[in-house]
N, C-alpha and C positions, 0 to 999 in steps of 0.2 A: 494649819495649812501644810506645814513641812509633812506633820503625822502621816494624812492623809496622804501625800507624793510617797511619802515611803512604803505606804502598805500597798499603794495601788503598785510600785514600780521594782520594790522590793520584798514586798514582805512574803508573797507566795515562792516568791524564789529561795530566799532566806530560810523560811519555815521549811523548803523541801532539804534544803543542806543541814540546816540542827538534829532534823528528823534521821538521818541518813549518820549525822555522828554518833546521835544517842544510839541505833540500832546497829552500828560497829563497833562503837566506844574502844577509837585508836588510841594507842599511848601516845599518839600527838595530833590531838584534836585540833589544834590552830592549824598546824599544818592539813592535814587530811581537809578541814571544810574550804582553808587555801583550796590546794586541785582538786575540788567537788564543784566549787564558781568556778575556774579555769578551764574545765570539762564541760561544763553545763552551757558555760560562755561559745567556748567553739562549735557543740553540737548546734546551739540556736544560729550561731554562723552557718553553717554549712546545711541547716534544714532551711533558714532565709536562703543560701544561695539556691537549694534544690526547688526551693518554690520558685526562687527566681526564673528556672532552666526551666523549669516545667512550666509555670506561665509562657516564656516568649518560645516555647515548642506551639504551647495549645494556641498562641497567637499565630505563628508562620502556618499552623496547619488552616487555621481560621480563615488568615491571607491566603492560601494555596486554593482553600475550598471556593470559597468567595470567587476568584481568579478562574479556578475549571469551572464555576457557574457561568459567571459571564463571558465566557469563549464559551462552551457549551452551547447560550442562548443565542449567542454572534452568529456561532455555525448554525443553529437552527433556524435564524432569522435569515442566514444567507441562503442554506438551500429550500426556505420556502420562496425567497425572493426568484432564485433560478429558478423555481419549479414552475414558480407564476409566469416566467417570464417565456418560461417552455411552451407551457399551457395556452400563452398569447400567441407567441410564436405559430403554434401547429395550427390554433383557430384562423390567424394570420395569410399562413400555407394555404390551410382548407378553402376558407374563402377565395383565395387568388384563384385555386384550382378550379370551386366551384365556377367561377366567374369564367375562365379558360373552358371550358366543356359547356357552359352555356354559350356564350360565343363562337367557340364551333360548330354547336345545335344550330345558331341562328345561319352562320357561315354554309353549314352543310344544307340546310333549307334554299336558302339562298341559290347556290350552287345548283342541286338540283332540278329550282324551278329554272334557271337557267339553261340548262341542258336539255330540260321540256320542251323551252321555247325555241331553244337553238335548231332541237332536231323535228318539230313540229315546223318551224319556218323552212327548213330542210323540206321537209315530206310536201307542204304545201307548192312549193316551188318547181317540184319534181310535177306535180300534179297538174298547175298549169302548163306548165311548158307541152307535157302529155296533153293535155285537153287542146293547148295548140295544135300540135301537130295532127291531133286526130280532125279537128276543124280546118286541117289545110292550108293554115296561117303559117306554119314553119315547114321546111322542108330535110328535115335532119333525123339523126335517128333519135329511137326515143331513148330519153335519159334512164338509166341505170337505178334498179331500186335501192332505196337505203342500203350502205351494210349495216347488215344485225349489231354485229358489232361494234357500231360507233357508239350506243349509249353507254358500252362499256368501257370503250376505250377514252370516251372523255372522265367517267368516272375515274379511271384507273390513274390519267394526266392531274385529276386534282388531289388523291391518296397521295401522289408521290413528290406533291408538291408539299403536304404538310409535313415530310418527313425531314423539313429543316430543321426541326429543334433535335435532331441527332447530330448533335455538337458536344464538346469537349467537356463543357457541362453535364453531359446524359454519359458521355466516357467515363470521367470521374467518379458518378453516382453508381453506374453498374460496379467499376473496382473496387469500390469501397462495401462493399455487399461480402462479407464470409456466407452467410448463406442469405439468399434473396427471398423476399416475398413471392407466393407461389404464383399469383399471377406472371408476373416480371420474367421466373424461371418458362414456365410455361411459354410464352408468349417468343421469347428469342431464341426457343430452341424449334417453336414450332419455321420461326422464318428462318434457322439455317438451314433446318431441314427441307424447306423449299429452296432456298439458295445451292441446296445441292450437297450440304453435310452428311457425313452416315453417322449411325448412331453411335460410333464408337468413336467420333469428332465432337458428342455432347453428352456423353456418358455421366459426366459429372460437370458441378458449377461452375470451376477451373477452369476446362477446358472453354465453356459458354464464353466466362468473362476475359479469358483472351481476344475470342473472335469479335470482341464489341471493340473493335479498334477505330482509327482517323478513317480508315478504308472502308467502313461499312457501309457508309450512305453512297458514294459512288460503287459498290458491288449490288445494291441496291437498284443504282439506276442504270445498270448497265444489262439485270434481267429483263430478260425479254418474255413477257408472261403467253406469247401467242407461239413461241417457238416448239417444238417438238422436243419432248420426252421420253425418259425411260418414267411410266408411272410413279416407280418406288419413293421419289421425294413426296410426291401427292400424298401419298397416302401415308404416308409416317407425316407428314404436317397437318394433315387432316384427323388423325386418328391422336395428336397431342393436344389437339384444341375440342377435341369432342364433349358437348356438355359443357361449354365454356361459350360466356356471353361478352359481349361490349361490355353490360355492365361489372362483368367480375375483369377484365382487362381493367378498367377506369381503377376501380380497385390501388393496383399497382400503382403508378404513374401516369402522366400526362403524356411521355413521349411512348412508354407501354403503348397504352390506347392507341395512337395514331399508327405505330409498327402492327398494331390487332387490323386494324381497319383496311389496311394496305394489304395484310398476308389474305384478311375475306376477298379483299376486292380484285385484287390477285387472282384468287379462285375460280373467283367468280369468271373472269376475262376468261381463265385458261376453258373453262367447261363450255363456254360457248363458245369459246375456239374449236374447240373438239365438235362440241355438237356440228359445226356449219362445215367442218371438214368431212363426217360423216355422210353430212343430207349431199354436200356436191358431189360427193363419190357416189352414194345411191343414185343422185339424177342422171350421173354421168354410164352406168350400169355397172360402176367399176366396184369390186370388192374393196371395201372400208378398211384402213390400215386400221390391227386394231392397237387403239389407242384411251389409255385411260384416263379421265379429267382427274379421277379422285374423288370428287364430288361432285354432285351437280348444283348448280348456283344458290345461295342461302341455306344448301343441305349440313350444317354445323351442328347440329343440338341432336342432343337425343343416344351419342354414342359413349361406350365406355370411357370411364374417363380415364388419362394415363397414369404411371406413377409421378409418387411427387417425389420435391426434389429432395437431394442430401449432398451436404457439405461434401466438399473436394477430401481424399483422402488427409488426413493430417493436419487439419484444419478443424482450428476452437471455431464453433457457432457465434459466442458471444465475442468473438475479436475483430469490431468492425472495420477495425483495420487492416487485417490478413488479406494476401492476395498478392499476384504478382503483378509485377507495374506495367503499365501501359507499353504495349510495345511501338 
């Protein structure tokens, strides 16, 4: 037993030291295989410590890997988590939205058949009375024909009504725009330029997202769409919207859409304003002030369309947040 402990524990060490005096053969062999074990002793110390070093290196890189893996997997499980969460969100959006323009559909239907009825029970009313008086039954004069212009002008009363959702909400969202979706740009450059902007008042985004201020909805209702003009807004807001539909406005936003809907119906008031100024001046024999609608009623499609938009001078695309603050 002892044999055996010593060969396993000593004897290839030993063997390497005898080997090592025979092929020196010092004049003090005891001494010399002395610090042969001495040196042989320290080496296996300090290559145990280097394995030692090198193990808890290959361990801490082990832990560090381990470690960027599971953060790695963290962060990737968190931004598929956000992304889903985006994903629902927008579908979330869409839906409401969808739901917001179906309800309008059914609102704007509504509406309509209302206005049929309103101005039909009108017509019909006019017509007895008339039928009166021609039978002798009344003694008054006859009542006054429709004005043309009332089915526009009740249209125009329910456009201006939907234009409450131009609230601080719909402020927010335009200034937070560095550059806007083209509908969105399109569509509020075309109603400054009705509102009476030159083009060097919307030259660029900047300027656009100033004028969306608290004062916009009341500048809004304080145009007077039957009033007298110089053409030139007509037709620079008529020539911005050319080849541009309801449906590429809906596109944009939901308050977009209703500002689209107001700047047509708008149009639409001012041309038959014009037309019925025209016919009373011919009935009257009088030379027609000449006066431009811009368009004539539903005349929107079909024309060049404008340029689109580009970022404010000085101004990142992607920085949703650029912009000057609300005034």
């Amino acid at each position: 037993m002892d044999q055996k402990w010593l060969q396993e524990n000593v004897g290839e060490v030993l063997s390497s030291a005898l080997s090592a005096v025979v092929i020196s053969m010092p004049s003090d062999p005891i001494e010399y295989l002395a610090l042969w074990l001495l040196r042989h002793a320290a080496n296996e110390e300090r290559r145990a410590m280097e394995k030692a070093e090198r193990d808890e290196i290959a361990r801490k890189i082990a832990e560090y890997q381990a470690q960027k893996a599971a953060e790695e997997a963290e962060r990737l499980r968190l931004a598929q988590e956000k992304e889903e969460q985006e994903r629902q969100e927008k579908l979330r959006l869409e839906r409401e939205e969808e739901e917001r323009f179906l309800a309008y559909q059914q609102a704007e239907e509504e509406r309509r058949r209302q206005i049929e009825e309103q101005l039909a029970a009108a017509e019909a009313e006019r017509l007895e009375k008339l039928a009166a008086i021609e039978a002798g039954q009344e003694d008054v004069a006859p009542p006054a024909p429709l004005d043309p212009l009332e089915k526009y002008r009740l249209r125009y009363g329910a456009r201006l009504q939907d234009l409450g959702v131009l609230d601080q909400n719909f402020i927010n969202e335009i200034h937070r725009y560095a550059t806007p979706p083209v509908s969105v740009y399109k569509v509020l450059k075309a109603l400054f330029y009705l509102l009476g902007k030159q083009p060097k008042d919307v030259d660029d985004w900047s300027k656009i997202r100033t004028l969306v201020n608290g004062d916009l909805l009341a500048t809004i209702q304080g145009f007077d769409p039957i009033k007298k003009y110089k053409p030139k807004r007509f037709k620079l807001c008529v020539k911005t919207l050319a080849g541009f539909s309801a449906e590429d406005a809906r596109k944009g936003s939901y308050p977009a859409f209703l500002i689209y809907q107001w700047v047509v119906t708008t149009l639409d008031l001012r041309a038959a304003a014009v037309a019925q100024r025209k016919a009373e001046a011919e009935k009257e024999g009088k030379a027609a002030e000449v006066e431009d609608a811009g368009v004539a009623p539903g005349e929107l499609e079909g024309m060049e369309p404008p340029e689109e938009p580009q970022p404010a001078e000085g101004e990142n695309p992607d920085d949703l947040g650029a912009g000057e603050p609300a005034p």
